[in-house]
C-alpha positions as CSV (number, residue, x, y, z in Angstrom):
1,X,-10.1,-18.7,20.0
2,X,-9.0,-20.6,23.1
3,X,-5.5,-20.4,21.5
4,X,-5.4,-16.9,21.8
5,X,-6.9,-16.2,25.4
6,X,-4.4,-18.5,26.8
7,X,-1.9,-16.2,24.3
8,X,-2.4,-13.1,22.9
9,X,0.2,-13.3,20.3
10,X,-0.3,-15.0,16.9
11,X,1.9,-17.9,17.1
12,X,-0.6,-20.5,18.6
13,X,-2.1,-20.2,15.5
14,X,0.3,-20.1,13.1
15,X,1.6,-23.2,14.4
16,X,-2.0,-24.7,14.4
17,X,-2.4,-23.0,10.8
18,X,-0.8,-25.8,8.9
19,X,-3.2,-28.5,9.7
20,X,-6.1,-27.0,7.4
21,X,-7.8,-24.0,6.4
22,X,-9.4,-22.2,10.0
23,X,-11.9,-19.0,10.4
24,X,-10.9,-15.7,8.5
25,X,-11.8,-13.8,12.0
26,X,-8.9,-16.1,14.0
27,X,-6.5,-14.3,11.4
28,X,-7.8,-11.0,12.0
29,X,-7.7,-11.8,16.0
30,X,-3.9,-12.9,15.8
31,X,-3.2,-10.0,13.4
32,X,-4.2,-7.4,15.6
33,X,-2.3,-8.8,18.4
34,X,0.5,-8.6,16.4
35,X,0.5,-7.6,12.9
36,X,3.8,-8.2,11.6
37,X,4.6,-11.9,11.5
38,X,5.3,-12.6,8.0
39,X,5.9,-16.9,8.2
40,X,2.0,-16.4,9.8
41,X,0.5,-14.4,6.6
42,X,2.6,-17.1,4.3
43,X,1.2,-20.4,6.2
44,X,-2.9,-18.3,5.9
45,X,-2.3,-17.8,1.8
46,X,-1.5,-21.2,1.6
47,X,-3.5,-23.5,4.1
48,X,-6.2,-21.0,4.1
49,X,-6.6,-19.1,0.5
50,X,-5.0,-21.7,-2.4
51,X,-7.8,-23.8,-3.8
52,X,-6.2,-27.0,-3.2
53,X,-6.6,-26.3,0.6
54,X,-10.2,-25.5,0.2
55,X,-9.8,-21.7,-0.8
56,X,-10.1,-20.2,-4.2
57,X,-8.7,-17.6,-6.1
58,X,-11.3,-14.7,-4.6
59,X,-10.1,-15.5,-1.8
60,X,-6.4,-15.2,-2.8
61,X,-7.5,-11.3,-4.2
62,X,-9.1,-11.1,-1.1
63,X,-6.4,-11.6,0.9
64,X,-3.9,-9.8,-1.1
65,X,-6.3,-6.4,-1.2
66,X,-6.0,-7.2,2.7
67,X,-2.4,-6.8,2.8
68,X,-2.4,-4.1,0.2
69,X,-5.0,-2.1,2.8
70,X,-2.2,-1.8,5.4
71,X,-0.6,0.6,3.7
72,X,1.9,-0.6,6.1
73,X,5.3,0.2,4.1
74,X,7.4,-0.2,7.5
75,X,6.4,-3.9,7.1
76,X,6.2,-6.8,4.4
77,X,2.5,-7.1,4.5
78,X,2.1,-4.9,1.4
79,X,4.5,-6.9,-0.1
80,X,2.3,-9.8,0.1
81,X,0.0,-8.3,-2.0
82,X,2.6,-8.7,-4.9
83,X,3.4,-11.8,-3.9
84,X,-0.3,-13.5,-3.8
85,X,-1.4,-11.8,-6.8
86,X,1.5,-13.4,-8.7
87,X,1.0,-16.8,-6.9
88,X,-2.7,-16.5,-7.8
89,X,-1.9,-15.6,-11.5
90,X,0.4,-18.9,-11.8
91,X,-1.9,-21.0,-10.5
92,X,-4.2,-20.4,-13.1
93,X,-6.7,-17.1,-11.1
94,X,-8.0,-14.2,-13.4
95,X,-8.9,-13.4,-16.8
96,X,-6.7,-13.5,-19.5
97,X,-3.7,-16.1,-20.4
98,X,-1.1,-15.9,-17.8
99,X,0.9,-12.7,-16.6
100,X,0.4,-10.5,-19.4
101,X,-3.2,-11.3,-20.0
102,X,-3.9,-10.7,-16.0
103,X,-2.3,-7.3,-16.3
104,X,-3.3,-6.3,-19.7
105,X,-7.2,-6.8,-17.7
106,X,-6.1,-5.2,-14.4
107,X,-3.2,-2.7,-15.5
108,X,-4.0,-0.7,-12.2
109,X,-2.7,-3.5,-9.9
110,X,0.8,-2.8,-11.9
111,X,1.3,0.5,-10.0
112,X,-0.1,-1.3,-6.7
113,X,2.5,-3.8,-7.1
114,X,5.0,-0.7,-7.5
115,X,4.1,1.2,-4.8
116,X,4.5,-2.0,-2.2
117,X,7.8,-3.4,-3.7
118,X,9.8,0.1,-3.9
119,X,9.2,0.7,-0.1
120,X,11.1,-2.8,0.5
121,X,13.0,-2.7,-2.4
122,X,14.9,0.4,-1.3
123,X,14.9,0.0,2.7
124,X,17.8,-0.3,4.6
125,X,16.2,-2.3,7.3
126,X,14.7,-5.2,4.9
127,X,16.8,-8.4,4.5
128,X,18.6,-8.8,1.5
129,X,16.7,-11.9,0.4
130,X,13.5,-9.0,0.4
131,X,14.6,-6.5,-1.5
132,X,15.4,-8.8,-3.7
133,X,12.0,-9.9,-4.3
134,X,10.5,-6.4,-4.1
135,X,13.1,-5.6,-6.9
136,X,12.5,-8.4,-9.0
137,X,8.5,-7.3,-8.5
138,X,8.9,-3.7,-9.8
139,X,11.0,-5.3,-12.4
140,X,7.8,-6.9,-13.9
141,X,5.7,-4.4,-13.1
142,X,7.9,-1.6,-15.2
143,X,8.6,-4.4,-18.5
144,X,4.9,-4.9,-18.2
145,X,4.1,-1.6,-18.2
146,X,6.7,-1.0,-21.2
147,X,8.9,1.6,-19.1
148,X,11.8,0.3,-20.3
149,X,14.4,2.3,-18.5
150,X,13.0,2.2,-15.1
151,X,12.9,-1.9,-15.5
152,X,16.4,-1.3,-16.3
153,X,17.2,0.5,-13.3
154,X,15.4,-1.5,-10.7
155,X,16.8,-4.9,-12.1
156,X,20.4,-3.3,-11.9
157,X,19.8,-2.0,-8.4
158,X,20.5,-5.2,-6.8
159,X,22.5,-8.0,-7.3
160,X,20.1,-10.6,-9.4
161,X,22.0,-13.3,-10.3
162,X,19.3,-15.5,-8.1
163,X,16.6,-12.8,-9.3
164,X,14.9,-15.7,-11.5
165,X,15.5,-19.1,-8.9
166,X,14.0,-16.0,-6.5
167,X,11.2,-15.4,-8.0
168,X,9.6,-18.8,-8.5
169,X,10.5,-20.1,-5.4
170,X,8.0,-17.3,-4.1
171,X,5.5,-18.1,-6.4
């Protein structure tokens, strides 16, 4: 809190964020001072969501619902709703065994994950690097949702020859 009267901008604690898992209302305090720091919302589902650092997979949904509530497809923060879900899936969150099992139980968050990776996947202002993720995302989502030629089309739509070292380096 001190952190941010001195400085009303997020980075004093981001840079603190690293050193351990901090209140959910500082994140929401250096959020609204500036909502689009991506580096900050990667440090949070790490230091402050992962159940190694003392969070737990609720808290991973939690926080990926969060970014999914934006609805701010100008920005990556919907993105990181893919991206924790998946992360929280690997590490062994939700029902079922794995990937398929997780979206077999939840096939809704199949068409979330679509409608946050195409807005990146197909924007002119994103970095290569994201819409490389965000295509490699809607790739998974169509093959798991068995819509074959669309998977087709959004794995084609970029260059993926890193698609796979991308992919789990994200997650």
């Amino acid at each position: 809190d001190e952190a941010l009267k001195r400085q009303p901008f997020p980075e004093p604690i981001y840079l603190l964020s690293c050193l351990g898992p901090f209140d959910d209302d500082l994140f929401e305090k250096a959020t609204a001072a500036q909502i689009d720091m991506p580096v900050f919302y990667e440090h949070f589902v790490w230091y402050n969501c992962f159940p190694r650092w003392c969070g737990s997979h609720a808290k991973m949904k939690r926080f990926a619902e969060r970014c999914y509530d934006t609805k701010r497809h100008d920005s990556m923060i919907p993105l990181y709703y893919a991206d924790t879900i998946l992360r929280m899936i690997f590490d062994g969150g939700g029902p079922g065994d794995g990937v398929e099992g997780y979206f077999r139980e939840y096939p809704e968050e199949l068409d979330k994950i679509l409608e946050v990776s195409l807005p990146q996947m197909n924007s002119e202002d994103a970095f290569k690097n994201t819409r490389q993720i965000a295509a490699t995302y809607a790739t998974l989502a169509y093959s798991l949702k068995g819509e074959w030629e669309k998977a087709v089309e959004t794995f084609r739509s970029y260059t993926h020859e890193l698609m796979a070292s991308v992919l789990w380096f994200r997650i």
